[in-house]
C-alpha positions as CSV (number, residue, x, y, z in Angstrom):
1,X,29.7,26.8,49.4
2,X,27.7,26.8,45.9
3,X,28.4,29.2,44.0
4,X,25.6,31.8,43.4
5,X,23.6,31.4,40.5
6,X,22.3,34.9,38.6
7,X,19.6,34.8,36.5
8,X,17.7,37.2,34.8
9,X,15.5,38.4,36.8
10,X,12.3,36.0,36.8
11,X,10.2,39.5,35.9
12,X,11.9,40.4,32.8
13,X,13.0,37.0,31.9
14,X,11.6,35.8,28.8
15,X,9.3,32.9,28.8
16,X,11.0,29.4,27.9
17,X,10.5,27.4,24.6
18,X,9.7,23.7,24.1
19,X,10.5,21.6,21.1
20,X,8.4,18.8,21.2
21,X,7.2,16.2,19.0
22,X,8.3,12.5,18.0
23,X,12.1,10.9,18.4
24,X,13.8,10.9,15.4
25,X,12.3,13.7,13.7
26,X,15.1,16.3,13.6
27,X,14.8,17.4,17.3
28,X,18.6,17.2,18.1
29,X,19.5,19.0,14.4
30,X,16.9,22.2,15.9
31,X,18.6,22.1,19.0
32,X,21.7,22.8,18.0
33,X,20.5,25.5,15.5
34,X,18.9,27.3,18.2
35,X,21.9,26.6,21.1
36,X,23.9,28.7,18.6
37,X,22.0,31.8,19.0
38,X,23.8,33.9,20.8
39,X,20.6,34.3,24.0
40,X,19.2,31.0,24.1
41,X,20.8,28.0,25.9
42,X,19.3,24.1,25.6
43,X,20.5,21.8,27.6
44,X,20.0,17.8,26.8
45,X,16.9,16.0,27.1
46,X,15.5,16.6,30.5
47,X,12.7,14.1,30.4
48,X,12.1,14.8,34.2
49,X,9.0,17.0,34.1
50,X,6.8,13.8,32.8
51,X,7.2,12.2,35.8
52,X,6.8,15.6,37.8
53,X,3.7,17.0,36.7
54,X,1.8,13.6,36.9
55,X,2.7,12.6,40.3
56,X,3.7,16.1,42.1
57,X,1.1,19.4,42.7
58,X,2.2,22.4,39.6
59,X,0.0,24.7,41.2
60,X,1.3,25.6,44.9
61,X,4.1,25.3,47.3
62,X,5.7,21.7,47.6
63,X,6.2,20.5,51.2
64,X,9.2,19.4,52.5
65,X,8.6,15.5,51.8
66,X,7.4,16.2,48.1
67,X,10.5,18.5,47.6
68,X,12.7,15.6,48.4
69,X,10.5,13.4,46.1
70,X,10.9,15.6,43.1
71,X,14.4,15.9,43.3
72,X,14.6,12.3,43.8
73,X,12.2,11.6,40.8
74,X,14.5,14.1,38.8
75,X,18.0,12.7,39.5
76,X,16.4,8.7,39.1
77,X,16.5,8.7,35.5
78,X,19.4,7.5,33.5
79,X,19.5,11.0,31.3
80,X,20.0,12.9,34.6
81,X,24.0,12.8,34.4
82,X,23.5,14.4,31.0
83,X,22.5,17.3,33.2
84,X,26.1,17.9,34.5
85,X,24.7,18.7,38.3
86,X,25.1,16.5,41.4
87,X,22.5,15.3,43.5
88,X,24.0,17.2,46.0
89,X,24.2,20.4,43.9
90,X,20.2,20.4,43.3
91,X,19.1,19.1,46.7
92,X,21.2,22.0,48.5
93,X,19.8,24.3,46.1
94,X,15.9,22.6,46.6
95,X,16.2,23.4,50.3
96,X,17.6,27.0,50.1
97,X,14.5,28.1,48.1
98,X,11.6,30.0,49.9
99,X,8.2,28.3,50.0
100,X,9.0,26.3,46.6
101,X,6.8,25.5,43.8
102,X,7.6,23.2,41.3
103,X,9.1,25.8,38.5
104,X,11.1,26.7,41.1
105,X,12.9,23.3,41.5
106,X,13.2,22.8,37.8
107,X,14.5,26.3,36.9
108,X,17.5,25.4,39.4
109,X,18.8,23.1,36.6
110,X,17.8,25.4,33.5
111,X,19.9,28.6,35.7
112,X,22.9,26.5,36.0
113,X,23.0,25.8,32.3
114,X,22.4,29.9,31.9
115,X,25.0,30.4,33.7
116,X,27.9,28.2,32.4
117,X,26.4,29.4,28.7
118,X,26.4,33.2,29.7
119,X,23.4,33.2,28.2
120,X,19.9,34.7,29.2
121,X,17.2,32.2,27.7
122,X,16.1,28.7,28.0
123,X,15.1,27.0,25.8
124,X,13.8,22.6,25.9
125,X,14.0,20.0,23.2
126,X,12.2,16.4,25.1
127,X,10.1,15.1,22.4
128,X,7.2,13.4,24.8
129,X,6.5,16.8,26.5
130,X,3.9,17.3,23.6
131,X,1.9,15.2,25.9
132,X,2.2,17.8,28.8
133,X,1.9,21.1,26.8
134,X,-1.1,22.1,29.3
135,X,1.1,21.1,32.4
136,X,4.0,23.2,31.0
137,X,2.0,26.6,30.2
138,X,1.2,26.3,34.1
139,X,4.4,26.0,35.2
140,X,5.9,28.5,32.5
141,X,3.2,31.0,31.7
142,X,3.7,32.5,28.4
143,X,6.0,28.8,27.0
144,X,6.0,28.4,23.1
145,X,6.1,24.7,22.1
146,X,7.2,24.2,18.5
147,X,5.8,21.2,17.3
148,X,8.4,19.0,15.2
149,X,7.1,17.2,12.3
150,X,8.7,14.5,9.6
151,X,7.5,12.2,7.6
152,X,6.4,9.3,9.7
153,X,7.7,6.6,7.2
154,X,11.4,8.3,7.9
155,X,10.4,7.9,11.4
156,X,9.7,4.9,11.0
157,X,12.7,3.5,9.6
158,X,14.9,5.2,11.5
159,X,13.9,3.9,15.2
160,X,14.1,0.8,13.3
161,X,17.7,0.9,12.1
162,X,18.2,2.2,16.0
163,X,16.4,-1.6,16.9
164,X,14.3,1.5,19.4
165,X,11.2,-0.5,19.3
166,X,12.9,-3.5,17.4
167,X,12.5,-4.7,13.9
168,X,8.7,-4.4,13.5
169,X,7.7,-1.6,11.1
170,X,4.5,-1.7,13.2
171,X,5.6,-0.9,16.4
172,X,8.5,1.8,15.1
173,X,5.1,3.6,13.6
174,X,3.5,3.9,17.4
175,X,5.8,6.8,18.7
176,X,4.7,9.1,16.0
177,X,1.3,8.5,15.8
178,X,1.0,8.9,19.5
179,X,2.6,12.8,19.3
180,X,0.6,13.6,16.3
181,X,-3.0,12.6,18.6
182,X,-1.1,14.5,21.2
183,X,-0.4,17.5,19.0
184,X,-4.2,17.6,17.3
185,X,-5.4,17.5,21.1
186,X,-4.3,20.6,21.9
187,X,-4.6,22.3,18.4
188,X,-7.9,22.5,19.4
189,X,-7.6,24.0,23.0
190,X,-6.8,27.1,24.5
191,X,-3.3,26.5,24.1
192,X,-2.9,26.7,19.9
193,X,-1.8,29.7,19.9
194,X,1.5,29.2,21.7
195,X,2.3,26.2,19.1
196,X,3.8,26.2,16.3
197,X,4.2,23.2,13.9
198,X,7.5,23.1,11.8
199,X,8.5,20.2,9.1
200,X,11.5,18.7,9.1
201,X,11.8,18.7,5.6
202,X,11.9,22.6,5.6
203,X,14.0,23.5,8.2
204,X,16.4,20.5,5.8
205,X,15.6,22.5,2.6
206,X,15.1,26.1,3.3
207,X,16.7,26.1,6.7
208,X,17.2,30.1,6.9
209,X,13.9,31.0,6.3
210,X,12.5,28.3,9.0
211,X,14.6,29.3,11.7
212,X,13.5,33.0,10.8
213,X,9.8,31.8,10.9
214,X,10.5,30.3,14.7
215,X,13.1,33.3,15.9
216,X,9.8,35.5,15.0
217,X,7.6,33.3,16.9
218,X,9.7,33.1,20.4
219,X,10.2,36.3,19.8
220,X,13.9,36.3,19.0
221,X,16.0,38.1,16.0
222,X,17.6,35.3,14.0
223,X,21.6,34.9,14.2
224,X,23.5,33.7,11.0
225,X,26.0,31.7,13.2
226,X,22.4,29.5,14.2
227,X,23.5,28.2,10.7
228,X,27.1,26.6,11.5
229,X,26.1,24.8,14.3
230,X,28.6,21.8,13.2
231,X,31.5,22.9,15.9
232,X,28.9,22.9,18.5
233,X,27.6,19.1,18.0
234,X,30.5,17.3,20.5
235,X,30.0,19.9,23.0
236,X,26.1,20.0,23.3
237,X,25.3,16.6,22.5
238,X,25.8,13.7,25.3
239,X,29.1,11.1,24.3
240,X,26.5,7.9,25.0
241,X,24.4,9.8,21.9
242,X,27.1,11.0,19.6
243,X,26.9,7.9,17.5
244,X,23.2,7.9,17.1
245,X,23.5,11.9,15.8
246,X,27.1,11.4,13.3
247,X,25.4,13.6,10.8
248,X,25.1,16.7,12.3
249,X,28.5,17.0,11.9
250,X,27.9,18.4,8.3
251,X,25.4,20.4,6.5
252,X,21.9,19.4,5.9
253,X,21.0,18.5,1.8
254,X,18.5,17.0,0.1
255,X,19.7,13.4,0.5
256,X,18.2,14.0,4.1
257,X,14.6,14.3,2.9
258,X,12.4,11.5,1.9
259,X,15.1,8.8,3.0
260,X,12.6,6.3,3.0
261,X,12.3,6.0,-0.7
262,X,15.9,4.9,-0.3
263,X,16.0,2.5,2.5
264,X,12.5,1.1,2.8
265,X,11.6,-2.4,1.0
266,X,7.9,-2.3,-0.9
267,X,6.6,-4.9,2.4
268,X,7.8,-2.2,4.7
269,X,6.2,0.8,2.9
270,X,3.1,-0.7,3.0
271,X,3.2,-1.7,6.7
272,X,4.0,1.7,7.2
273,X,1.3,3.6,5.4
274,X,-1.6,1.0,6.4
275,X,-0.9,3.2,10.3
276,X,0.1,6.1,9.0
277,X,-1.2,6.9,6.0
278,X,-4.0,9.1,7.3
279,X,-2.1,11.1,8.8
280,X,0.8,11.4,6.1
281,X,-1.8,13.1,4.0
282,X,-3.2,15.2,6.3
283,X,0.2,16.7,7.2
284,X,0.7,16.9,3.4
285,X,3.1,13.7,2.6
286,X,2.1,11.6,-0.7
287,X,1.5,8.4,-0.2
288,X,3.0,5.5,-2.4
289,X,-0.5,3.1,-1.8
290,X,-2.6,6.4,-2.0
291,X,-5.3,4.2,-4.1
292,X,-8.6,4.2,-2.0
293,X,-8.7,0.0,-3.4
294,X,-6.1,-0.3,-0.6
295,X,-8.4,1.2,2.2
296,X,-10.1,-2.2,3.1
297,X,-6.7,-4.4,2.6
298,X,-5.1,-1.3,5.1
299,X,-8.0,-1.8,7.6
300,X,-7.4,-5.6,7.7
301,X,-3.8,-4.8,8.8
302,X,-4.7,-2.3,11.5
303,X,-7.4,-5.0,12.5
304,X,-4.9,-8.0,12.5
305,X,-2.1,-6.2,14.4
306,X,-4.0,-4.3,16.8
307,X,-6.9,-6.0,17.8
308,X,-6.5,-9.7,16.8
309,X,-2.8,-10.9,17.5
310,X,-2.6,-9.8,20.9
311,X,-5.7,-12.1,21.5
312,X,-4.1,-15.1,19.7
313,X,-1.2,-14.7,17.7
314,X,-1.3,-18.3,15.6
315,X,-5.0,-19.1,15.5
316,X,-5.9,-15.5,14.3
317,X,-3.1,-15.4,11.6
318,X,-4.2,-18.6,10.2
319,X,-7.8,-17.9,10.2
320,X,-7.2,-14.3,8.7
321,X,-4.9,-15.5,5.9
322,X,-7.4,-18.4,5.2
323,X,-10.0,-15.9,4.6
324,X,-8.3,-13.5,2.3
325,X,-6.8,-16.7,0.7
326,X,-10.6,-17.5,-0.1
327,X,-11.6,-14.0,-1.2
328,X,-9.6,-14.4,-4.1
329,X,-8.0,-10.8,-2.1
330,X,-5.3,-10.4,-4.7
331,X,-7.3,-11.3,-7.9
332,X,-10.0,-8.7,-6.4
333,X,-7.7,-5.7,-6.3
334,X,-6.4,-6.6,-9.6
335,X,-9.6,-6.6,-11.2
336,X,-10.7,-3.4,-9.6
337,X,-7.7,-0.9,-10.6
338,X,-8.3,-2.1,-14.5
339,X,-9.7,0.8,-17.1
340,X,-11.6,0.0,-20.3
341,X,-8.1,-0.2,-22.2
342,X,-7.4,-3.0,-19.5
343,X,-4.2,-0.7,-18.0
344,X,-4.0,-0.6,-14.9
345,X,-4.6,2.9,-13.5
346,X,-2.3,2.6,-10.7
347,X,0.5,1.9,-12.8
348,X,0.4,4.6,-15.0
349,X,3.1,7.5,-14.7
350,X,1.9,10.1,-11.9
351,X,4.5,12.6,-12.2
352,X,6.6,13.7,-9.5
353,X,6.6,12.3,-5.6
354,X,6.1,8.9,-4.8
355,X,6.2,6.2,-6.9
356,X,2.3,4.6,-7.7
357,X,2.0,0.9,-6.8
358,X,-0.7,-1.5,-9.1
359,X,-2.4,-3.6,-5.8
360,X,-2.3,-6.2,-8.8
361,X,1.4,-7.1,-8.5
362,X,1.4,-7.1,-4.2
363,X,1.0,-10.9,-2.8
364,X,-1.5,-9.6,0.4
365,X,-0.7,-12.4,2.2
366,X,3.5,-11.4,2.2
367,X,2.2,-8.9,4.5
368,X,1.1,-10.4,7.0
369,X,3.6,-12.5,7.7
């Protein structure tokens, strides 16, 4: 017999909380901040409601052949044993619910982890449900979905160190520009005001007065102990994951901000800002090829990668680096960044933040290689 699961009642429940944004940008680190308050409980990454919502009905009662396809969609992926419930657990308790709806199913899995916590709030952290935020305020009417941001180059770099998307600064870039035209979709719907965005590099630096800013936005009161979340790490976070995560074991510092400065080449930098350097500076990051002389080289790139090499990889390299070749594309830049006391502009101290580069010293065709 299964033992009898006791929730807070679904009236005076408080609505659930989603942290979504891109991989890699601090999600895990937030989940264990707010797993340590003493009400909210987070289990792993779910990742089950993508396939839900787009195949299944969110809006009425599930019939008996859906029901057994959503638990069957639910316990397929390879995350599910990070859920620490049988097949056999959620199926019996599927087919002892009354007329069920989707929520329904899903809040069997987010009870269980209530219960074993003693804890009377859920909470999710699956990066790629930014792209179902509307789906979610269906199902959970009243969700808050805090919006994860870091710097994309830091992104970037670490998928690639991961080998997530391989060794291509390009294609580590794709993940994070994808959540960010996910996030400005629904900034601009009905459903902005149950988001809220939160930088990485805050809750790093000032990390009290961030996780204040979201306790006051789900609605909670913030706990000191959400700050020593270090004995919670091998209990919260799956073993298969434990390598990927080795510094939450310690406290956040500044070392943790920025780390592409650090461990990104000049080649890899610029690969990385020619995709995301429009939206580094609209979330407020500097840029190290901020000069506008770079726009057209950076357009080339986007152009090469994205529209031209997947039509022929070899013929359109050659004939693109034959053409800059013959543009003189180098010499051009140079020329362009000169002042009348023929110094360079670009290379000129800036102050703080990223270091300026002179387009004069960068070999254009390096980059495409």
């Amino acid at each position: 017999m299964l033992p009898e699961l006791l929730p807070v009642s679904r009236e005076l429940a408080p609505p659930p909380f989603f942290v979504v944004g891109s991989g890699r940008s601090g999600s895990t680190l937030l989940r264990m901040m707010l797993a340590s308050h003493s009400r909210i409980a987070i289990p792993p990454e779910t990742w089950f409601l993508l396939p839900l919502v787009e195949q299944l009905p969110i809006d009425r009662a599930l019939s008996a052949e859906e029901l057994g396809r959503a638990v069957a969609l639910m316990t397929s992926h390879y995350r599910w044993p990070d859920m620490k419930v049988s097949v056999e657990e959620l199926r019996d308790r599927a087919a002892a619910l009354p007329a069920p709806q989707m929520r329904d199913l899903v809040r069997i899995v987010y009870d269980i982890h209530l219960q074993r916590s003693g804890k009377v709030r859920w909470g999710d952290k699956t990066p790629p449900y930014v792209q179902i935020i509307p789906q979610l305020a269906t199902l959970f009417p009243g969700a808050r979905f805090i919006c994860l941001m870091r710097d994309g180059r830091d992104v970037a770099k670490s998928f690639q160190s991961l080998l997530v998307y391989g060794t291509s600064v390009r294609q580590n870039t794709i993940e994070w520009l994808e959540a960010n035209r996910w996030e400005r979709k629904w900034l601009v719907s009905e459903h902005a005001s149950s988001m809220l965005r939160v930088r990485y590099e805050d809750l790093v630096l000032d990390p009290e007065a961030t996780l204040r800013g979201i306790c006051t936005f789900i609605g909670e009161s913030f706990e000191p102990q959400m700050l020593a979340w270090q004995d919670s790490v091998e209990r919260l976070v799956p073993k298969r994951e434990l390598h990927v995560h080795e510094k939450l074991g310690r406290t956040t510092s500044r070392d943790d901000v920025a780390r592409w400065k650090r461990e990104m080449n000049g080649q890899e930098v610029f690969m990385a800002e020619a995709f995301m350097g429009r939206d580094l500076r609209r979330f407020g990051y500097e840029c190290r090829f901020h000069s506008p002389l770079w726009r057209p080289v950076f357009w080339l790139i986007r152009t090469y990668y994205d529209v031209l090499l997947p039509l022929n990889p070899v013929r359109v390299a050659q004939s693109l680096i034959r053409r800059i070749g013959r543009r003189g594309g180098d010499e051009a830049f140079a020329s362009s960044t000169a002042t009348t006391d023929g110094q360079p502009t670009a290379s000129r101290p800036r102050g703080p933040g990223p270091r300026a580069v002179d387009p004069s010293k960068i070999g254009l065709r390096r980059f495409l290689r």
